[in-house]
C-alpha positions in Angstrom: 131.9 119.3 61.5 131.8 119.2 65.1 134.9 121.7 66.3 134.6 119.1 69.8 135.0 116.3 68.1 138.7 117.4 66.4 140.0 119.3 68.5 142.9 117.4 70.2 143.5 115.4 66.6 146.6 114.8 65.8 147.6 117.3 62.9 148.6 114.3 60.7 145.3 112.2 61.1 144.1 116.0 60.9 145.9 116.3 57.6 144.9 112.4 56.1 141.1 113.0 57.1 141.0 116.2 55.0 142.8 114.6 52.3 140.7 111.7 51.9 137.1 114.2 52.2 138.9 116.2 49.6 140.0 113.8 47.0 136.5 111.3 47.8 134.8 114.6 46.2 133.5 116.9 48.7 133.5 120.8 48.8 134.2 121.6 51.8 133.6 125.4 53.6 136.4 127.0 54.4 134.4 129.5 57.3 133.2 126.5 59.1 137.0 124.3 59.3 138.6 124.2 62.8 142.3 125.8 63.1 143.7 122.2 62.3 141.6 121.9 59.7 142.4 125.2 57.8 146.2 124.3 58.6 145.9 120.9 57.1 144.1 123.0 54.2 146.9 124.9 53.8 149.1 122.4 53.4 147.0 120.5 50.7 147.2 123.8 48.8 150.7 124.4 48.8 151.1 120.5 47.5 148.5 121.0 44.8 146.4 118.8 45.7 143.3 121.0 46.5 142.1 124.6 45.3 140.0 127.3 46.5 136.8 127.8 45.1 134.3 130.1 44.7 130.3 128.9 45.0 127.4 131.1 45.7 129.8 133.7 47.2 131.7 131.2 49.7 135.0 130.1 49.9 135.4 126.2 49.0 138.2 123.9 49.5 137.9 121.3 46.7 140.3 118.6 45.3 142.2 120.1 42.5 141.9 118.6 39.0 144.3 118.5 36.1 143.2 120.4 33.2 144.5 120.1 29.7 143.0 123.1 27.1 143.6 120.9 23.6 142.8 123.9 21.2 
């Protein structure tokens, strides 16, 4: 993403425009989010709503899914 385009975002259109990338299914790198971005990223995380992941040796930010083990 362009860091010019976002930088004087508001934090909560900062916040609904991660949320909607996240949830529509994209993996998104945490090394190339803005500050907003990684603040807005925090925030999903701490709601549950998105996860850390690991790919290829990178950091991803992905929406998180509920996971029932039936055994």
């Amino acid at each position: 993403m362009p860091k010019t385009q976002h930088e004087r975002e508001d934090p909560a259109k900062t916040l609904k425009r991660l949320r909607k990338s996240v949830s529509g299914g994209s993996n998104l790198r945490l090394d190339t989010l803005t500050k907003a971005e990684l603040s807005a990223a925090q925030s999903l995380i701490f709601s549950g709503e998105a996860e850390i992941v690991s790919s290829a040796c990178k950091p991803f930010l992905t929406a998180k899914l509920d996971r029932i083990i039936i055994s």
